[in-house]
N, CA, C and O atoms as a Maestro MAE file, in Angstrom:
{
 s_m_m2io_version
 :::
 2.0.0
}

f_m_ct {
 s_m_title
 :::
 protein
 m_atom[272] {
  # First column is atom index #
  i_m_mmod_type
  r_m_x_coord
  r_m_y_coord
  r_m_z_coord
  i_m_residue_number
  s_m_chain_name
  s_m_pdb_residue_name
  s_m_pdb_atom_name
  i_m_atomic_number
  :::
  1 25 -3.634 14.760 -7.346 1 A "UNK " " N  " 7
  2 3 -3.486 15.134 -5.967 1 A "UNK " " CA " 6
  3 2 -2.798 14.000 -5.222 1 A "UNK " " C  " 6
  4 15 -3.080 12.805 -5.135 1 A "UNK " " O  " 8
  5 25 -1.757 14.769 -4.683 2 A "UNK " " N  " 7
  6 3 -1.278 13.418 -3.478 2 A "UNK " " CA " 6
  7 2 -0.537 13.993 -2.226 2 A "UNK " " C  " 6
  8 15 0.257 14.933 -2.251 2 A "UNK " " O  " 8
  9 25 -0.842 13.430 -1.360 3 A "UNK " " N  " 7
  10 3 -0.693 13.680 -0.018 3 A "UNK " " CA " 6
  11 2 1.398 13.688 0.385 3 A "UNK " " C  " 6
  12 15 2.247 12.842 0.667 3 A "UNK " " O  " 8
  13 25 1.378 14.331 0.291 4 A "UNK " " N  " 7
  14 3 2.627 14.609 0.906 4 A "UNK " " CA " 6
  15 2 3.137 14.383 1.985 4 A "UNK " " C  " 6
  16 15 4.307 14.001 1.957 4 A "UNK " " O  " 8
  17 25 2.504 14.521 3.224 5 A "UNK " " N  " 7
  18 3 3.190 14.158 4.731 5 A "UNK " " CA " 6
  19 2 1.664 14.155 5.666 5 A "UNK " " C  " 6
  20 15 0.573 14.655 5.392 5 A "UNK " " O  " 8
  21 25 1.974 13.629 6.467 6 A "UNK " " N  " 7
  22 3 0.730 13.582 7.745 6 A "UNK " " CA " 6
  23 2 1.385 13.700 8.762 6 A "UNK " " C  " 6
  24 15 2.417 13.047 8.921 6 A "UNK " " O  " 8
  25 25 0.694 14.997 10.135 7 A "UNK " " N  " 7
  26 3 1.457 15.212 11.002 7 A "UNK " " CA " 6
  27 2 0.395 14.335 11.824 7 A "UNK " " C  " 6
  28 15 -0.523 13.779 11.220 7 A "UNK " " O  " 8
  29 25 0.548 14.213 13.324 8 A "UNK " " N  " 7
  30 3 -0.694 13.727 14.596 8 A "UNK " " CA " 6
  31 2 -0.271 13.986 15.443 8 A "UNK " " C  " 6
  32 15 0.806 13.580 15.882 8 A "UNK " " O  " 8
  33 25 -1.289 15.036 16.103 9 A "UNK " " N  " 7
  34 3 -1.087 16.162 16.845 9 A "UNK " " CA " 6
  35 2 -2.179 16.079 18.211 9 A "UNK " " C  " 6
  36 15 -3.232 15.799 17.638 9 A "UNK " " O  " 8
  37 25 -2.389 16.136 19.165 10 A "UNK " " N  " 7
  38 3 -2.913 16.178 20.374 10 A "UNK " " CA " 6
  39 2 -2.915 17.186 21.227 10 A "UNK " " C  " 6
  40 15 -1.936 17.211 21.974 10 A "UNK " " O  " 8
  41 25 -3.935 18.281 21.401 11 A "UNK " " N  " 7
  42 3 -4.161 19.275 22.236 11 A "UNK " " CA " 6
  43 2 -2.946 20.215 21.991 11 A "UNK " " C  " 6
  44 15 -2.394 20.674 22.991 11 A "UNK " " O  " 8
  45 25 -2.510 20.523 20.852 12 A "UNK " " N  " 7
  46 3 -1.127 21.430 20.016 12 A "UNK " " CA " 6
  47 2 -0.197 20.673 20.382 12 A "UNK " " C  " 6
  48 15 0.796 21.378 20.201 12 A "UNK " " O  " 8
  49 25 0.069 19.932 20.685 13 A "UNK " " N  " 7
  50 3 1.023 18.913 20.886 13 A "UNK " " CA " 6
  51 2 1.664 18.036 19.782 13 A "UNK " " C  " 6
  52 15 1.203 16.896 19.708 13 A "UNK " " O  " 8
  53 25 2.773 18.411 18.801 14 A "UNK " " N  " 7
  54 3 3.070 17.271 17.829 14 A "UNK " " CA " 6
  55 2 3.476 15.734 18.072 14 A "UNK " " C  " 6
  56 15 4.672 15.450 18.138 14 A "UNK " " O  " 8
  57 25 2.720 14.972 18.175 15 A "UNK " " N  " 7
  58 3 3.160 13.731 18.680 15 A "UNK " " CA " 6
  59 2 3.799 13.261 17.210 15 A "UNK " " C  " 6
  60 15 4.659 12.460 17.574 15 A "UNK " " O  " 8
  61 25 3.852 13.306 15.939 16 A "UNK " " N  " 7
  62 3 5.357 12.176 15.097 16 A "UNK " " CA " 6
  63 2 4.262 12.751 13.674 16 A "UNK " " C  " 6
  64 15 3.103 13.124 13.856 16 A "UNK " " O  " 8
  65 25 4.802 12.717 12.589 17 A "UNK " " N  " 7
  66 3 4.908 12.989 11.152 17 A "UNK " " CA " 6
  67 2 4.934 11.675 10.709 17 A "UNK " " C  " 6
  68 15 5.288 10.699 11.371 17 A "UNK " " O  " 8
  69 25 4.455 11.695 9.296 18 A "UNK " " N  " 7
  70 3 4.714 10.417 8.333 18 A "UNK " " CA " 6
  71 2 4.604 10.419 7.412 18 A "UNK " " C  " 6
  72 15 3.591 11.093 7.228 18 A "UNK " " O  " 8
  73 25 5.150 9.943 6.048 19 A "UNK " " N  " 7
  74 3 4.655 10.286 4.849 19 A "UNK " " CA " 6
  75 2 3.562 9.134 4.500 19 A "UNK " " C  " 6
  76 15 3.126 9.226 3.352 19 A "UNK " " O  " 8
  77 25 3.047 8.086 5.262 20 A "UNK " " N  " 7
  78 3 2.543 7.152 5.413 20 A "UNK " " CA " 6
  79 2 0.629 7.336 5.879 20 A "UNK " " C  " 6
  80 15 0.427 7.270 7.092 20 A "UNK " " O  " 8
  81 25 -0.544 7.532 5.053 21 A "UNK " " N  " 7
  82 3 -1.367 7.536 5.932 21 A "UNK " " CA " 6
  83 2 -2.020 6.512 7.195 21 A "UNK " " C  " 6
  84 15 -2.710 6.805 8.172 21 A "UNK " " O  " 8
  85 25 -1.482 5.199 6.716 22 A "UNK " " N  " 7
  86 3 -2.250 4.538 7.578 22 A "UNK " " CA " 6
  87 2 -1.198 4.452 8.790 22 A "UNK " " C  " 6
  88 15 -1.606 4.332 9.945 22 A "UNK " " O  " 8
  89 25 0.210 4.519 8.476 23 A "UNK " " N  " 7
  90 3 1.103 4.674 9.391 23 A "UNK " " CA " 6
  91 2 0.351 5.869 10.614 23 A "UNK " " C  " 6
  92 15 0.080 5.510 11.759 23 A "UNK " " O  " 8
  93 25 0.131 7.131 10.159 24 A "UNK " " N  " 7
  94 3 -0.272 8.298 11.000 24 A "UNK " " CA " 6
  95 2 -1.598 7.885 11.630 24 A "UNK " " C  " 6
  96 15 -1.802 8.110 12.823 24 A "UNK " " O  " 8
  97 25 -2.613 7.212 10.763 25 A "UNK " " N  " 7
  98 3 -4.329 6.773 11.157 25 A "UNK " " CA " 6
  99 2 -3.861 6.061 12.107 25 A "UNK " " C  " 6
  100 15 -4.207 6.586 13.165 25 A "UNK " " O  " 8
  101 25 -3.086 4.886 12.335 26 A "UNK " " N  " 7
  102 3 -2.571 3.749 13.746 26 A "UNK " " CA " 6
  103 2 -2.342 4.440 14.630 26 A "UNK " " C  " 6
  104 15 -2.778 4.016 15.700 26 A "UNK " " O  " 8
  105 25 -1.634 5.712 14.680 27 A "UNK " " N  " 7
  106 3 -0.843 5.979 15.906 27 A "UNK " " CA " 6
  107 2 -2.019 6.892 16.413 27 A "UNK " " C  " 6
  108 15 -2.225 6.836 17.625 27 A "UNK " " O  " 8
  109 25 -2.713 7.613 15.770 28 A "UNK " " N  " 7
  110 3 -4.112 8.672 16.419 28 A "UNK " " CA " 6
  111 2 -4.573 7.786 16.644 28 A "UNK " " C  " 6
  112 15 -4.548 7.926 17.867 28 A "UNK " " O  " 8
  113 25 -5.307 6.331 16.415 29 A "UNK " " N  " 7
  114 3 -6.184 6.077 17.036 29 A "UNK " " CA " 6
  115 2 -5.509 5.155 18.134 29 A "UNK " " C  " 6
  116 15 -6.274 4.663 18.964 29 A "UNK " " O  " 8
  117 25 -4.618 4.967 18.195 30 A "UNK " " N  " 7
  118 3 -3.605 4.220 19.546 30 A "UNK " " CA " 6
  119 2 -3.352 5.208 20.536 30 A "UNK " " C  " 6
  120 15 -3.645 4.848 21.676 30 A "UNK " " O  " 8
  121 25 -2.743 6.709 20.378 31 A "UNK " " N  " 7
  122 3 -2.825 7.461 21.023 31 A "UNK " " CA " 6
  123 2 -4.487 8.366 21.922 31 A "UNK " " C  " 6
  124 15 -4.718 8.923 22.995 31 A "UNK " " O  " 8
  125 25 -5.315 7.991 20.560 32 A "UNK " " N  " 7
  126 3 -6.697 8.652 21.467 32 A "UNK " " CA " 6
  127 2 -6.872 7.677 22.608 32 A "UNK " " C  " 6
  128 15 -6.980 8.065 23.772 32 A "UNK " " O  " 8
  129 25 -6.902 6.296 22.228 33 A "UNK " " N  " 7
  130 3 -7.474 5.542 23.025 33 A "UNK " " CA " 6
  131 2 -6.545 4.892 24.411 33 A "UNK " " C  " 6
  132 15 -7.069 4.363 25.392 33 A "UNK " " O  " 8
  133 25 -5.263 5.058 24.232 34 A "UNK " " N  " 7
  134 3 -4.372 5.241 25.333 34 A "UNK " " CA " 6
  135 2 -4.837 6.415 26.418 34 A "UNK " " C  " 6
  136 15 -5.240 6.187 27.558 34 A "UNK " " O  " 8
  137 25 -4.731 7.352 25.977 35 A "UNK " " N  " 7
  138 3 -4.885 8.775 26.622 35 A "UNK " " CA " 6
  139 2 -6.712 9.262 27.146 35 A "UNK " " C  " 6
  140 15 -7.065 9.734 28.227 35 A "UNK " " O  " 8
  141 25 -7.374 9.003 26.209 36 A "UNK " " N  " 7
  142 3 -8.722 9.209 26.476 36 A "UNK " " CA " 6
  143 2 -8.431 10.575 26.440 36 A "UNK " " C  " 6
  144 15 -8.485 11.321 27.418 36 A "UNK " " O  " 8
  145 25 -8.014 11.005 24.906 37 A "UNK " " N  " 7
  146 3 -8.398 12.370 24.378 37 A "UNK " " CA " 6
  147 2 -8.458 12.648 22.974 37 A "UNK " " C  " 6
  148 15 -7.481 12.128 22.434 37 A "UNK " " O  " 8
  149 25 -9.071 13.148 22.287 38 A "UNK " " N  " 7
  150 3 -9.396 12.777 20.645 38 A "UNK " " CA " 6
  151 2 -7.927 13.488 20.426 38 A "UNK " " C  " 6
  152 15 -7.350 14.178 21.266 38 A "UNK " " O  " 8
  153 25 -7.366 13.103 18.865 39 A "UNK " " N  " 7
  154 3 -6.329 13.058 18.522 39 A "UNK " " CA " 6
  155 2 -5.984 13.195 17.130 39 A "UNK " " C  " 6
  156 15 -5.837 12.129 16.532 39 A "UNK " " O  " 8
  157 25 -5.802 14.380 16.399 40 A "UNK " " N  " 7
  158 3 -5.746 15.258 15.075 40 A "UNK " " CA " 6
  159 2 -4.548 14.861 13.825 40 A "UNK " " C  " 6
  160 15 -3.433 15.345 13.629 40 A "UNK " " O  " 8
  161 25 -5.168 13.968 13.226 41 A "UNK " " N  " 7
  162 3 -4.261 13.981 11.827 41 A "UNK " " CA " 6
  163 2 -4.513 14.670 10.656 41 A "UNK " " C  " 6
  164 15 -5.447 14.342 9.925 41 A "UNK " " O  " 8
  165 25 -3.669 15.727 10.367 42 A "UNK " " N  " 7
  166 3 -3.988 16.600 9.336 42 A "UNK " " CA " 6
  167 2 -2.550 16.068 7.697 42 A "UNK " " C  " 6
  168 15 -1.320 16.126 7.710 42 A "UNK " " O  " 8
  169 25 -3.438 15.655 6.667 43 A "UNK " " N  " 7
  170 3 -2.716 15.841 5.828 43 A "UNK " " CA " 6
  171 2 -2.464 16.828 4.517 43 A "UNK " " C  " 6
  172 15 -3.419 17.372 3.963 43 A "UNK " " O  " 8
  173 25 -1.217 16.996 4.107 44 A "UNK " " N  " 7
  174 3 -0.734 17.882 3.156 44 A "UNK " " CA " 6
  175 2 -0.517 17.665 1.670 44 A "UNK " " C  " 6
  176 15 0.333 16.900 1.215 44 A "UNK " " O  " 8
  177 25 -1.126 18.200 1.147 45 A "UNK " " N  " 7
  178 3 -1.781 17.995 -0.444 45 A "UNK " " CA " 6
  179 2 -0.557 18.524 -1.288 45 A "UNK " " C  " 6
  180 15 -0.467 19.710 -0.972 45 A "UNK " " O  " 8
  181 25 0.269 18.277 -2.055 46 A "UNK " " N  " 7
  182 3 0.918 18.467 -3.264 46 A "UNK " " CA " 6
  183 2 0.211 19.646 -3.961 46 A "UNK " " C  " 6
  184 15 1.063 20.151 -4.692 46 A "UNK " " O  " 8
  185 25 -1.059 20.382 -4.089 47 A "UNK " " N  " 7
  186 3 -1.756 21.633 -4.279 47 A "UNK " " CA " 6
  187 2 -1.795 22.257 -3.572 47 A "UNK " " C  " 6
  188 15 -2.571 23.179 -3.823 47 A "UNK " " O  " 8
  189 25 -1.004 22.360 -2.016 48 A "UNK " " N  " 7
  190 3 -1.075 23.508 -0.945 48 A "UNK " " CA " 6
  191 2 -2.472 23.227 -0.492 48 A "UNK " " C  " 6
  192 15 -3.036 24.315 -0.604 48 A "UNK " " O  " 8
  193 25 -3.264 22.426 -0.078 49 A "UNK " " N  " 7
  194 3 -4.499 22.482 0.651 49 A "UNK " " CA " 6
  195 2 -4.249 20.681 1.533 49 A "UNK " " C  " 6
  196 15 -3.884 19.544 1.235 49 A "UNK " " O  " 8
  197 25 -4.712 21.421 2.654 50 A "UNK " " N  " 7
  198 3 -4.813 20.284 3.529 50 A "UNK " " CA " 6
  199 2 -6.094 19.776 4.179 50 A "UNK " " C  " 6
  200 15 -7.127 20.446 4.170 50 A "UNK " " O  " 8
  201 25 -5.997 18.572 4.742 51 A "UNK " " N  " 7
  202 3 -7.544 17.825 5.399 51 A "UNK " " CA " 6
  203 2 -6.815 17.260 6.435 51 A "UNK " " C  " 6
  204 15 -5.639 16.909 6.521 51 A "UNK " " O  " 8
  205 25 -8.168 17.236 7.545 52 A "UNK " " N  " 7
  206 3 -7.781 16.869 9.114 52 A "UNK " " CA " 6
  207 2 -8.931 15.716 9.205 52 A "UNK " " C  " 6
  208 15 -10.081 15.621 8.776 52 A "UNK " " O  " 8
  209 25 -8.043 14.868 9.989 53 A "UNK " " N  " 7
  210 3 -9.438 14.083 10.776 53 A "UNK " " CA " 6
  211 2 -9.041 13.996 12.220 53 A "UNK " " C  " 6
  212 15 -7.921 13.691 12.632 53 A "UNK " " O  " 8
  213 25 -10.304 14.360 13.082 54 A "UNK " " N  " 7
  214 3 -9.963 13.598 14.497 54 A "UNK " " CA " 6
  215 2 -10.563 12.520 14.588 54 A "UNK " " C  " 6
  216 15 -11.654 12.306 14.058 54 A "UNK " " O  " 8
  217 25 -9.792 11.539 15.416 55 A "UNK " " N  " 7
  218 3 -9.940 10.520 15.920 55 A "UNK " " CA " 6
  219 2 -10.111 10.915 17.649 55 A "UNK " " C  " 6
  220 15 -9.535 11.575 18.514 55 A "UNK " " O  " 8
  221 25 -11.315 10.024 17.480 56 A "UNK " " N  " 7
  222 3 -12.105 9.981 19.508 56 A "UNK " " CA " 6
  223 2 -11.870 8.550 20.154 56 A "UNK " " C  " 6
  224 15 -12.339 7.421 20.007 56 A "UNK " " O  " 8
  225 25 -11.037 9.082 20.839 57 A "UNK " " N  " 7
  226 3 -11.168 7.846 21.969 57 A "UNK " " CA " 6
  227 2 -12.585 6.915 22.133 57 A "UNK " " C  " 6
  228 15 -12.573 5.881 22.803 57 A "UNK " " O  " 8
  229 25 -13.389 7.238 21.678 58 A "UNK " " N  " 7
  230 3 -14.553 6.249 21.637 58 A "UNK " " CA " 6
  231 2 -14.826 5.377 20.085 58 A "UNK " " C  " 6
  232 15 -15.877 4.774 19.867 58 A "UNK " " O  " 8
  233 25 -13.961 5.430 19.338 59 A "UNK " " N  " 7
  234 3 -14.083 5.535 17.900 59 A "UNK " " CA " 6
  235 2 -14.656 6.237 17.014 59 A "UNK " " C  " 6
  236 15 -14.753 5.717 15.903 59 A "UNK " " O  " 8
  237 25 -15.193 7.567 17.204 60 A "UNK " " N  " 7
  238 3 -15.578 8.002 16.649 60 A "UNK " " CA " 6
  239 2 -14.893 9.101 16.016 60 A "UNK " " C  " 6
  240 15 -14.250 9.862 16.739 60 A "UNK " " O  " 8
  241 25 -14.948 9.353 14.394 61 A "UNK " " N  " 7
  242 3 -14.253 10.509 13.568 61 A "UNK " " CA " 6
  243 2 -14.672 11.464 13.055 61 A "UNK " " C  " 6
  244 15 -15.614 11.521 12.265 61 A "UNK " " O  " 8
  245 25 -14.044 12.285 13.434 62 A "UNK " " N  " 7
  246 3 -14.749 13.920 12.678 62 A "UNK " " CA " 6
  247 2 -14.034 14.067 11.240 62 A "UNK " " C  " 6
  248 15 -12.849 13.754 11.124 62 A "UNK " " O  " 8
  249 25 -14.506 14.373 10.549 63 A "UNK " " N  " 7
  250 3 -13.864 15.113 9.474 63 A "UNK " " CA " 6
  251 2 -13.470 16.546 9.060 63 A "UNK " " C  " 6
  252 15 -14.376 17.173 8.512 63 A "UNK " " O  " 8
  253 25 -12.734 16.946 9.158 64 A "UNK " " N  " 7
  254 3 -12.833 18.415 8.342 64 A "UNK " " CA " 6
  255 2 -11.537 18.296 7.309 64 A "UNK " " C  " 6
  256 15 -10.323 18.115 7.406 64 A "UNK " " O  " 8
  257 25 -12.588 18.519 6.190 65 A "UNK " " N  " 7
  258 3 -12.107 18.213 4.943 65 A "UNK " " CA " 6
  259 2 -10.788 19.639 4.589 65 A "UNK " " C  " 6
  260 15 -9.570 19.464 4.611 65 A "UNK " " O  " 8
  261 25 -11.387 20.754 4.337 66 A "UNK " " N  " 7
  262 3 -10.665 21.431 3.286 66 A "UNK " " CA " 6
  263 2 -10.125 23.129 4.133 66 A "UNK " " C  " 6
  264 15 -10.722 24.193 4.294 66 A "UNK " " O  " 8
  265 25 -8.958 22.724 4.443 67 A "UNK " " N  " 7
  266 3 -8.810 23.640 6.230 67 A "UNK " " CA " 6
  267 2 -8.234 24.989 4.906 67 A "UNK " " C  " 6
  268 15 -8.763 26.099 4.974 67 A "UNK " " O  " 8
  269 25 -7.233 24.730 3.878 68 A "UNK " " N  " 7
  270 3 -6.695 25.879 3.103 68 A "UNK " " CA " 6
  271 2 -7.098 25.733 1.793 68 A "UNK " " C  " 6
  272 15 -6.773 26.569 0.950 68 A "UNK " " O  " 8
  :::
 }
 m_bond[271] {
  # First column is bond index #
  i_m_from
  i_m_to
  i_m_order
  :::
  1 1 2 1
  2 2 3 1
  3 3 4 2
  4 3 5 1
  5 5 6 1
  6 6 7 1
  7 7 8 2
  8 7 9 1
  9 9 10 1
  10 10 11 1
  11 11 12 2
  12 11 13 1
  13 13 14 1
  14 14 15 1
  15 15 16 2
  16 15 17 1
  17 17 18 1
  18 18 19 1
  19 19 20 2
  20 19 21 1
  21 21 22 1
  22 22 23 1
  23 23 24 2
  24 23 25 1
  25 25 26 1
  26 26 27 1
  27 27 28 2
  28 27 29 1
  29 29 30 1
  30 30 31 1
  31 31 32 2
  32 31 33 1
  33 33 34 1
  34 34 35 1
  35 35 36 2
  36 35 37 1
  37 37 38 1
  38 38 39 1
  39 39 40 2
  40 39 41 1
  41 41 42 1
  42 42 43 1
  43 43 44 2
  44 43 45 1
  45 45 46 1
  46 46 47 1
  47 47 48 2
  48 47 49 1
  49 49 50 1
  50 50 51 1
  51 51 52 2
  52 51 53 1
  53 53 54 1
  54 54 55 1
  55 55 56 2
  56 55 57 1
  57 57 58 1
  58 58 59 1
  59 59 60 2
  60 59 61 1
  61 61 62 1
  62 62 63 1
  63 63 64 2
  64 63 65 1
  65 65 66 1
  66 66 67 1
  67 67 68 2
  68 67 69 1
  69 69 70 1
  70 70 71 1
  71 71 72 2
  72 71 73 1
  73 73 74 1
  74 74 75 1
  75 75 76 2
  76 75 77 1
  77 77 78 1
  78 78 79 1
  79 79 80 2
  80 79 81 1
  81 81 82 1
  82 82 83 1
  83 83 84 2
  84 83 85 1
  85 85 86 1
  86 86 87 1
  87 87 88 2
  88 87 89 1
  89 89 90 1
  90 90 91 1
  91 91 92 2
  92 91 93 1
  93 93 94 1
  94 94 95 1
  95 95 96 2
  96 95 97 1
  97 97 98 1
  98 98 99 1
  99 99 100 2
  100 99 101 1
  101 101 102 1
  102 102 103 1
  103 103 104 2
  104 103 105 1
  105 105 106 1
  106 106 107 1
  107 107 108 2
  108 107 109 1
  109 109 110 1
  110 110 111 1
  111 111 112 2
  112 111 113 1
  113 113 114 1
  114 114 115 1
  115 115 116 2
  116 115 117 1
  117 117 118 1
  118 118 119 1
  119 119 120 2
  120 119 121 1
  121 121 122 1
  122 122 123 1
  123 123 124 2
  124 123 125 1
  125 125 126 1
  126 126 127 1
  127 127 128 2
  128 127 129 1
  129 129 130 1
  130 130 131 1
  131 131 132 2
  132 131 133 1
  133 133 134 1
  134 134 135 1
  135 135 136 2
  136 135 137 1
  137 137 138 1
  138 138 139 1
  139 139 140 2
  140 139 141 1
  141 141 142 1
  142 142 143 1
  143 143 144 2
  144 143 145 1
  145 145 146 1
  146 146 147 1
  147 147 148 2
  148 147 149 1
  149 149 150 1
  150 150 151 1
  151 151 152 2
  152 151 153 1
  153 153 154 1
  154 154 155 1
  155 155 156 2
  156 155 157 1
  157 157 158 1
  158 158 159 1
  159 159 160 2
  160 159 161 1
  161 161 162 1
  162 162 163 1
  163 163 164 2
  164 163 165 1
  165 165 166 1
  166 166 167 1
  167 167 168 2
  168 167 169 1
  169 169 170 1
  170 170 171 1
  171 171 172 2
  172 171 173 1
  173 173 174 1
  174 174 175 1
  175 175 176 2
  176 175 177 1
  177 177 178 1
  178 178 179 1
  179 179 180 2
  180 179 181 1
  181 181 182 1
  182 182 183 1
  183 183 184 2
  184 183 185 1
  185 185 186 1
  186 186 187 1
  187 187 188 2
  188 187 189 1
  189 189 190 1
  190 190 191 1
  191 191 192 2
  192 191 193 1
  193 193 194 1
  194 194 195 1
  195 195 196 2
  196 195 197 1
  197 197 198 1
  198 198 199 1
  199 199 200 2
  200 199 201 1
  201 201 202 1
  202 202 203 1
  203 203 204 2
  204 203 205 1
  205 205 206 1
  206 206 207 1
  207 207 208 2
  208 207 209 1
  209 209 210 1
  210 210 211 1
  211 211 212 2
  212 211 213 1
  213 213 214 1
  214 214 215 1
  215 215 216 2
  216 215 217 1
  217 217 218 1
  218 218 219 1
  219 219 220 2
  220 219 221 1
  221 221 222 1
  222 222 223 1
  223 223 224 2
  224 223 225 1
  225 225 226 1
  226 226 227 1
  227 227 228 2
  228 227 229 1
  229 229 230 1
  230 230 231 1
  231 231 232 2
  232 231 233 1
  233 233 234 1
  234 234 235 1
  235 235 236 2
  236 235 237 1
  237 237 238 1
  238 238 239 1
  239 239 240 2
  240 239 241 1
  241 241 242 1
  242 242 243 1
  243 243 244 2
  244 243 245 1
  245 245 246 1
  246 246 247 1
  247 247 248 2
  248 247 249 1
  249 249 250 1
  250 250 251 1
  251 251 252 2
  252 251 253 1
  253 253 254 1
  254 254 255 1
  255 255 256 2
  256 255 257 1
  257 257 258 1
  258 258 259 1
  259 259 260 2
  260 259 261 1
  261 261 262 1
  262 262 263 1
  263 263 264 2
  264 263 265 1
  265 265 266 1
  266 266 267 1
  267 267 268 2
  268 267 269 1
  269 269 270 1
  270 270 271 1
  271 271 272 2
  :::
 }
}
């Protein structure tokens, strides 16, 4: 399994893509905490199944693992 691309996304809003995860993890949690609104990185699996995490402006992360 390997991750293919990471989008980070804000209230349906695409804020930038990456094929990079920690590249995409920096900018959600720079963007939650700029904005003071949690902030959605979902990545794309080489098997067609993807995983999201939000990032909260307070530091705190949700997970949702297995969206397809």
């Amino acid at each position: 399994m390997q991750y293919l691309e990471f989008t980070v996304c804000q209230d349906g809003k695409l804020l930038g893509t990456s094929p990079i995860m920690q590249q995409a993890i920096d900018a959600a949690k720079g963007y939650a905490t700029s904005t003071g609104e949690p902030v959605t990185v979902t990545g794309y699996r080489d098997d067609g199944k993807q995983k999201q995490v939000i990032y909260n402006p307070d530091g705190r992360i949700e997970k949702i693992w297995e969206l397809f």
